[in-house]
N, C-alpha and C positions, 0 to 999 in steps of 0.2 A: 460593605467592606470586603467580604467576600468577591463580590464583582472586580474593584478596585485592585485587589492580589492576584488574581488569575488572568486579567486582561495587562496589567502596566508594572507589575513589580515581581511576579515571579518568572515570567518569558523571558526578559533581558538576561535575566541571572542562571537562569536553565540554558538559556543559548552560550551565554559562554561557559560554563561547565561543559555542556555536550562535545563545543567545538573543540573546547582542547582534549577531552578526553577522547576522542576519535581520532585527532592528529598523531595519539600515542600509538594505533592499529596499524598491524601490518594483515596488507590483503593481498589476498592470492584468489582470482578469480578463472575459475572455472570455465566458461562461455564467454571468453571475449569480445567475438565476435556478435552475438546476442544482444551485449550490453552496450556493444555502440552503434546497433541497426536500434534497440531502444532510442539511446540519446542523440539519435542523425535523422531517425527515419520523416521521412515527411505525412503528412495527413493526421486525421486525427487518429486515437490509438485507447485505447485501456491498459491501465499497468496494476495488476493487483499482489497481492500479498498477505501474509495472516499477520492479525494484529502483535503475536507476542513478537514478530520481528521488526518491528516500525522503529526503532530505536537507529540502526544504522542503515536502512536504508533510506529515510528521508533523508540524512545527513550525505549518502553520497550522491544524490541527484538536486543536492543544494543548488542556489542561484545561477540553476540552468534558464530559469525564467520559459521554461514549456510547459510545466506540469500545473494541474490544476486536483489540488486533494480534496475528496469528500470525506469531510467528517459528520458524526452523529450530532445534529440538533436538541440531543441532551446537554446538559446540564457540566455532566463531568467530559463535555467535548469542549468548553468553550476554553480553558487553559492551552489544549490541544492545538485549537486554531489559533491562539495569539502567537505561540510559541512556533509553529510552521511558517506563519505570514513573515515571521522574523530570518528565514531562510529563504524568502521567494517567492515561498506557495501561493497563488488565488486558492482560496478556499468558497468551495460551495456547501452548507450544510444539508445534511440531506440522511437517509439512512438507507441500508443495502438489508434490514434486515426483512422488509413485506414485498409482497408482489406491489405494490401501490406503493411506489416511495413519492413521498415529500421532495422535491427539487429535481424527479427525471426530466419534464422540460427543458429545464435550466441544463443538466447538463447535454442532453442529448444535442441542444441548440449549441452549445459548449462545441459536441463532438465533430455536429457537421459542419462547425465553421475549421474543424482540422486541429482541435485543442485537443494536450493529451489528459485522460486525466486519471489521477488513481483512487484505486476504492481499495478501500480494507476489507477482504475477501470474506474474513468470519464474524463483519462488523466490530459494534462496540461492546458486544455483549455473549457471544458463542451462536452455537457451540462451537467449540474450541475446532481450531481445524476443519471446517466442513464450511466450505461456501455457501455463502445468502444468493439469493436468485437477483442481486445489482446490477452486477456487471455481465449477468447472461442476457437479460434485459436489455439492457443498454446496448450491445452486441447487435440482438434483434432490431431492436428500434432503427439502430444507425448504419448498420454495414461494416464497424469497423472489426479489427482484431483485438483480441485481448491476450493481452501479456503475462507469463508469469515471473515472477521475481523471489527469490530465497537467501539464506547467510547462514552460517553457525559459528561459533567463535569457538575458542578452545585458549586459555581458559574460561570461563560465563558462570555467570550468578542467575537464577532463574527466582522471577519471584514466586514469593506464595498467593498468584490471582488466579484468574480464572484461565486468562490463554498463558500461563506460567511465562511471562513477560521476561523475553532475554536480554539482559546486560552483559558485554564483553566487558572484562575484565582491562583495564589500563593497561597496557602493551602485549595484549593477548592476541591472537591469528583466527581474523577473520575469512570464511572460504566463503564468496558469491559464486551462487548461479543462477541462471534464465532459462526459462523454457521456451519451446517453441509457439505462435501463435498461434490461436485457436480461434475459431469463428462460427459465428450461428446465423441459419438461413432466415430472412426475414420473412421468412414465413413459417416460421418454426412453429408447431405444436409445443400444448402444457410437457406431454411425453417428452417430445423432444429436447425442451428449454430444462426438463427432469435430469433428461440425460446430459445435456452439459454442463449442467451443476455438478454434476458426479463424472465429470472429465475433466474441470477444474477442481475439483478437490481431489482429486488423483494424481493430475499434473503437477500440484502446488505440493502435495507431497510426497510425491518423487523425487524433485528438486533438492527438498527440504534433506531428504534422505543422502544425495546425494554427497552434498556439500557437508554432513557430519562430521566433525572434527572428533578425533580418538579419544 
């Protein structure tokens, strides 16, 4: 029963909750330019993010039909992927949280056929704000760039979870921004794949810092 409500009867009804509640947001972004070298650029790419912001930003890279999301192959992922595949997304399941993830094959094979794809930077589980070693990985493996992505809204409800999950408020002002890309030598040492884990959680919360609404 369980299965039957997270894959076929609560995604439809979450999708359109979402969609109209997002058609209510006024946005004002930041890095225009950023955001349409994301949605134009050619090859393949990495686009990451922290989980508590995954609310508006799937919704605005909707049925671009490029992006390929990695979600966690738990349990409380599978609601997750019905409800994205309802927007466009391929979804690969996989997790960014071990050096050893479950599905890098897949995506890396993903990357260098020129697929973009995104990964939840703090995973599905934390710590909160601080990047898993996924998409540094993947980076190495592949040659490609990785991207950073952020929003804040003003007004927003934050839940009581763990990455305190942001809700904009229905016709409250959304501010985007992007960072610039960052990239890892393929031949990167542990040190060094160290070190840009901790230049993507500093990038990613820069951004984040940036785009804060008062």
């Amino acid at each position: 029963m369980k299965k039957l409500l997270c894959n076929y009867i609560l995604p439809p009804i979450l999708w359109g909750i979402i969609h109209l509640w997002c058609k209510t947001l006024r946005i004002k972004n930041l890095n225009p330019e950023m955001d349409r070298e994301i949605k134009e650029k050619p090859g393949g790419a990495i686009y990451t993010f922290w989980h508590s912001h995954l609310f508006y930003l799937f919704y605005h890279y909707r049925f671009l039909n490029k992006f390929t999301l990695m979600i966690s192959p738990s349990q409380d992922g599978e609601l997750l992927a019905a409800l994205v595949k309802l927007y466009g997304y391929p979804v690969v399941r996989a997790s960014s949280y071990k050096n050893t993830i479950p599905g890098t094959r897949e995506l890396a094979h993903l990357l260098k056929k020129d697929a973009k794809v995104i990964i939840i930077a703090d995973g599905s589980r934390g710590p909160r704000h601080r990047a898993q070693v996924g998409s540094v990985q993947l980076a190495r493996m592949t040659g490609v760039p990785v991207y950073t992505l952020s929003y804040d809204a003003h007004p927003k409800h934050e839940l009581n979870s763990w990455d305190r999950f942001i809700l904009p408020l229905p016709f409250s002002k959304v501010t985007l921004n992007f960072g610039a890309p960052i990239t890892v030598a393929p031949k990167a040492d542990k040190d060094i794949i160290r070190q840009k884990q901790e230049e993507l959680t500093d990038a990613l919360n820069q951004i984040t810092r940036a785009c804060e609404c008062p």
